[in-house]
C-alpha positions as CSV (number, residue, x, y, z in Angstrom):
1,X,-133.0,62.7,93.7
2,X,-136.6,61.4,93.4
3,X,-137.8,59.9,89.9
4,X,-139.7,62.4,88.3
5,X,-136.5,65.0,88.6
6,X,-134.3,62.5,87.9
7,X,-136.4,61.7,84.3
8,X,-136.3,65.6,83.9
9,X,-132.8,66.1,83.9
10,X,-132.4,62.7,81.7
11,X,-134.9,64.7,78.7
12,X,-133.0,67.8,79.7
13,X,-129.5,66.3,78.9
14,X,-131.2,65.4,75.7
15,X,-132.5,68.7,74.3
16,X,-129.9,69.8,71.7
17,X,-128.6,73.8,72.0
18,X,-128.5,75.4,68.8
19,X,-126.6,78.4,69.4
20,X,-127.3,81.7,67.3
21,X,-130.6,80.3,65.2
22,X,-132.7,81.6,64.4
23,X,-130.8,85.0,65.0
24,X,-128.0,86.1,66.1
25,X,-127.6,85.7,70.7
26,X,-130.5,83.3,70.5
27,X,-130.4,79.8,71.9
28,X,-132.4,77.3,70.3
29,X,-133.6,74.4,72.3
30,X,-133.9,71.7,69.7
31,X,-136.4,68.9,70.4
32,X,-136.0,66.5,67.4
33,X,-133.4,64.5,69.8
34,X,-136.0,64.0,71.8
35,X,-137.8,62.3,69.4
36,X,-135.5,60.7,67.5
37,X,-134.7,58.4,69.8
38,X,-137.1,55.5,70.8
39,X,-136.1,55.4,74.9
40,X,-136.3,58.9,75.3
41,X,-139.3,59.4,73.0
42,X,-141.0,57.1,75.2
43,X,-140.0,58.3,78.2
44,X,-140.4,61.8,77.3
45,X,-144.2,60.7,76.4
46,X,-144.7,58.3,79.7
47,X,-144.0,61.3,81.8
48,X,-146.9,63.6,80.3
49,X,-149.1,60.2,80.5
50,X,-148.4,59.6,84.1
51,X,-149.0,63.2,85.0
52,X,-152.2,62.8,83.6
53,X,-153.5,60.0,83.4
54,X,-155.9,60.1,86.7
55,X,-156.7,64.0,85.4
56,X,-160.3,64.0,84.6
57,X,-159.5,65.0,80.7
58,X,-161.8,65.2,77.4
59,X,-159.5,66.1,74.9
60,X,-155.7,67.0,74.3
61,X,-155.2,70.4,71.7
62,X,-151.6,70.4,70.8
63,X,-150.5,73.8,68.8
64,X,-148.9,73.8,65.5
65,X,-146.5,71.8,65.2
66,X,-144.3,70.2,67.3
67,X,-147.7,70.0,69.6
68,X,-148.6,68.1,67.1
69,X,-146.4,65.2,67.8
70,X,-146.5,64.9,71.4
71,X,-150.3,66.0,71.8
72,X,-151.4,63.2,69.3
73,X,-149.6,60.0,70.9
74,X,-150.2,61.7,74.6
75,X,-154.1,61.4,73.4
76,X,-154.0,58.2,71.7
77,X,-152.3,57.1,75.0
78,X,-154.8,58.6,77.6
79,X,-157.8,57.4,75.1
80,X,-158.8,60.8,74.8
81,X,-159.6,63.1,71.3
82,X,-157.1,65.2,69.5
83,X,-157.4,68.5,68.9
84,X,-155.2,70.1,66.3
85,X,-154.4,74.1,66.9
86,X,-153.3,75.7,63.8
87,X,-151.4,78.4,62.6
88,X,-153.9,80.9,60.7
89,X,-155.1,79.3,57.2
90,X,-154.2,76.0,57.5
91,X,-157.8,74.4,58.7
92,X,-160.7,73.6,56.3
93,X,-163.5,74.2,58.1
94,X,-165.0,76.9,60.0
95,X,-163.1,78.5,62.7
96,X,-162.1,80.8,65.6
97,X,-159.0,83.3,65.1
98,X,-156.7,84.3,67.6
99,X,-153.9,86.6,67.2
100,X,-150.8,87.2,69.0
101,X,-147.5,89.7,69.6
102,X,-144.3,88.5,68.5
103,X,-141.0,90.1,68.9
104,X,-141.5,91.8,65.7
105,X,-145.0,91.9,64.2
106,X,-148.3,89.3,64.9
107,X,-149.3,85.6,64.3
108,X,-152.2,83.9,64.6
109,X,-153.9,80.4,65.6
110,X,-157.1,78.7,64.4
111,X,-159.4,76.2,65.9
112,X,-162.5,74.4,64.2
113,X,-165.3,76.4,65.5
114,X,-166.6,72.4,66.2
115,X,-163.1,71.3,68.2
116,X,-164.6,71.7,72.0
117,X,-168.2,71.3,73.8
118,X,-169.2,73.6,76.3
119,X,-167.4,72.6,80.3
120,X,-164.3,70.2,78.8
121,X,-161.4,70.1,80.0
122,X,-158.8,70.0,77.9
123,X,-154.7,69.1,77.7
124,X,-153.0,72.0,76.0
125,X,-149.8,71.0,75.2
126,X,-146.8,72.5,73.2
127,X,-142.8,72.0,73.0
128,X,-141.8,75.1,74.4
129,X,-143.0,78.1,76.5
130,X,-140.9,81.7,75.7
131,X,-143.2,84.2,76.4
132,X,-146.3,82.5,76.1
133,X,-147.7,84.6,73.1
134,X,-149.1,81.2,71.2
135,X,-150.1,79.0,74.5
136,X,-151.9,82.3,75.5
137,X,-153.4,83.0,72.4
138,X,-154.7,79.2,72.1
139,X,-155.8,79.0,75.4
140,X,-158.5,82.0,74.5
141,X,-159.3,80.1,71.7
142,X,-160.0,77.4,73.8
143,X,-162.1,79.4,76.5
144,X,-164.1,80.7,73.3
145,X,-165.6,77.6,72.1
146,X,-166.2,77.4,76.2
147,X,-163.5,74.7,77.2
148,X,-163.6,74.4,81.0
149,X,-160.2,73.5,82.8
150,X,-157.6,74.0,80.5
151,X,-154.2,72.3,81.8
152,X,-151.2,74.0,79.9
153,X,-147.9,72.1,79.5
154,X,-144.8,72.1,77.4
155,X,-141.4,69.7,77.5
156,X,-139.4,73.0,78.2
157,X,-139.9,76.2,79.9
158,X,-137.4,79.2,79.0
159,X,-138.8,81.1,82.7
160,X,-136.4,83.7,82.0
161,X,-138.4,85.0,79.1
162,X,-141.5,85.3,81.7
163,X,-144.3,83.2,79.3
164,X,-145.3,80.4,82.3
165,X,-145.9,83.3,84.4
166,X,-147.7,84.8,82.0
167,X,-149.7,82.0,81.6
168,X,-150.1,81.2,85.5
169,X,-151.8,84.6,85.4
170,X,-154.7,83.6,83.7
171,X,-155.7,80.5,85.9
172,X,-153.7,77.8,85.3
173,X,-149.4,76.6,86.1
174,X,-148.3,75.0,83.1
175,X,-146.6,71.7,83.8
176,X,-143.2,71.5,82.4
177,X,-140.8,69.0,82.2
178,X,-137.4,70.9,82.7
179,X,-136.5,74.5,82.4
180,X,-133.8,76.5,80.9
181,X,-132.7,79.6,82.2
182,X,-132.0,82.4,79.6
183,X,-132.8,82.8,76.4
């Protein structure tokens, strides 16, 4: 087994099942183990560094919340800006809307109309990809304030539930560091 797969199962092994939260026949992959824990934090954030690190990047966008956490240290580590992706209402300054489907009903993310100049390319990272409704709907936020590449990637991928392809559709793979299959 070569390193990188190796590394994948180790953060794998380390993402805690929650069975039936938040409902009833769902599995919740729980990343706070991840993070809790200062070897496999670090590895779990030296794998997304190394990935990137010879990418041509301007900025990293992490989306609300856990996005938050890797997406900050990932850009302090690359040297690179942070830009925060909220969920609506929570940013004080002007911004762009997106909404998205969820099982039952909407959501939607903000951006600071200000976040992105025209042509960057930008690190979109998140914890998880289900069915891509909130990478999706940031990544159009993203292509609205006229980001160029945008690289999607997530710590887990639930490919079951169809969201990377989803989000392959529009352009770019997302980079994942394991998968899970089912829900």
């Amino acid at each position: 087994m070569d390193t990188a797969a190796s590394l994948s199962e180790f953060i794998r092994a380390r993402v805690r099942t929650v069975p039936d939260w938040p409902a009833p026949g769902v599995m919740f992959r729980d990343i706070t183990p991840l993070l809790s824990d200062p070897r496999t934090f670090r590895i779990l954030i030296d794998l997304f560094v190394h990935r990137f690190m010879d990418e041509r990047l301007d900025l990293v966008a992490g989306i609300d919340a856990r996005g938050f956490i890797l997406g900050s240290v990932i850009a302090y580590e690359l040297n690179r800006g942070f830009v925060p992706i909220r969920k609506k209402g929570k940013l004080p300054y002007d911004t762009l809307t997106e909404e998205y489907e969820l099982e039952y009903g909407s959501a939607a993310v903000q951006v600071h109309s200000d976040a992105v100049r025209a042509g960057a390319s930008v690190l979109l990272i998140d914890d998880l990809i289900a069915t891509g409704g909130t990478m999706l709907a940031a990544l159009r936020l993203l292509r609205r304030l006229g980001a160029g590449r945008v690289q999607p990637a997530a710590i887990i991928d639930l490919p079951d539930l169809g969201g990377s392809r989803a989000i392959a559709v529009q352009g770019q793979a997302p980079y994942v560091v394991c998968t899970f299959e089912g829900h």
